[in-house]
C-alpha positions in Angstrom: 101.7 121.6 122.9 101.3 119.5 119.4 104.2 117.5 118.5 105.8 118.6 115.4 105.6 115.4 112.7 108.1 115.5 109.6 108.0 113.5 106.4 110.9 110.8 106.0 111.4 107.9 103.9 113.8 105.3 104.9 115.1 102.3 102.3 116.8 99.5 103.6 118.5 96.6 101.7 118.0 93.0 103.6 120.9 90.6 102.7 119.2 88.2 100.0 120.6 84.4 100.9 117.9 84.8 103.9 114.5 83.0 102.9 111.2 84.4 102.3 110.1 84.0 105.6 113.2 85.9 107.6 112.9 88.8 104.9 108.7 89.6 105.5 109.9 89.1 109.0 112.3 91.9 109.2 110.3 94.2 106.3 107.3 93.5 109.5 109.1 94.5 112.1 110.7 97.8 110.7 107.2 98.7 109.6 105.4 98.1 113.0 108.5 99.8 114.5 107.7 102.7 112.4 103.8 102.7 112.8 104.8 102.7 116.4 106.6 105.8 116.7 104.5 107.9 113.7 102.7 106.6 110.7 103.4 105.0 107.7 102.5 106.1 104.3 103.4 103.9 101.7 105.5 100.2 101.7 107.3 99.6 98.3 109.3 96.4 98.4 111.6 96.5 95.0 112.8 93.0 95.8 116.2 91.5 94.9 118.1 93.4 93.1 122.1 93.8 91.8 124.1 96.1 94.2 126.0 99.2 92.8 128.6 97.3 94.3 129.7 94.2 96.5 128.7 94.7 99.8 130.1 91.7 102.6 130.9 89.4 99.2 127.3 90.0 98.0 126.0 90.9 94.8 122.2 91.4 95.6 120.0 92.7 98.1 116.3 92.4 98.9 115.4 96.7 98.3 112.5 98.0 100.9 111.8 101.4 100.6 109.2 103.1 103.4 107.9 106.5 103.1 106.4 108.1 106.7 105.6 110.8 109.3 107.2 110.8 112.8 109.1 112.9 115.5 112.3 114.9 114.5 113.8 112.4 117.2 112.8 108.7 115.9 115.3 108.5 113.0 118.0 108.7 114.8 116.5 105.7 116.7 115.7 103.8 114.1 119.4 104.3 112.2 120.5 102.7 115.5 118.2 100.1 115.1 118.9 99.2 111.6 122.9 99.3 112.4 122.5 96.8 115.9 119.9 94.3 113.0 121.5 90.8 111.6 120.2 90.9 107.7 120.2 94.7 107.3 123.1 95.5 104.6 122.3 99.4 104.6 119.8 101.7 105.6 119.2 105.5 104.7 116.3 107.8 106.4 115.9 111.0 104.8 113.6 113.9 106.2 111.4 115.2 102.9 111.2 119.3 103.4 108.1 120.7 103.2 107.4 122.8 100.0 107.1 126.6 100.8 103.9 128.4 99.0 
């Protein structure tokens, strides 16, 4: 039987007093974490930007937004993992619905 592959997009805001280094780390490892589990279409990193609103005393956040295709059962998965993360201030995934002709 073929496994049923849905369109998300995730974006994730990485706190933005770590350095370079720790943020391409962790924008790396959400992205291989994806490409794992389905495929990944596009990687927009928006950089640091002014929160709506203070998050934990912070003003700023380093913005990644990821668009792929996986299982109906990874993004549940991968909220956990993005909640369990040190430098992950919040995280969305959203399932895109397929237009109907």
């Amino acid at each position: 039987m073929e496994k049923l592959m849905n369109s998300y997009e995730t974006l994730f805001i990485i706190d933005a007093r770590l350095s370079d280094e720790e943020i391409k780390a962790l924008t790396a490892k959400f992205t291989d974490l994806i490409a794992a589990h389905g495929t990944v279409g596009e990687v927009s990193e928006w950089g640091k930007r002014r929160l709506a609103y203070p998050i934990n005393d912070q003003n700023e956040g380093y913005y990644v937004l990821v668009t792929f295709n996986a299982e109906a059962e990874f993004p549940a998965e991968l909220e956990r993992i993005f909640g369990i993360t040190d430098g992950i201030m919040r995280s969305i995934v959203i399932r895109h619905d397929e237009k109907k002709a």
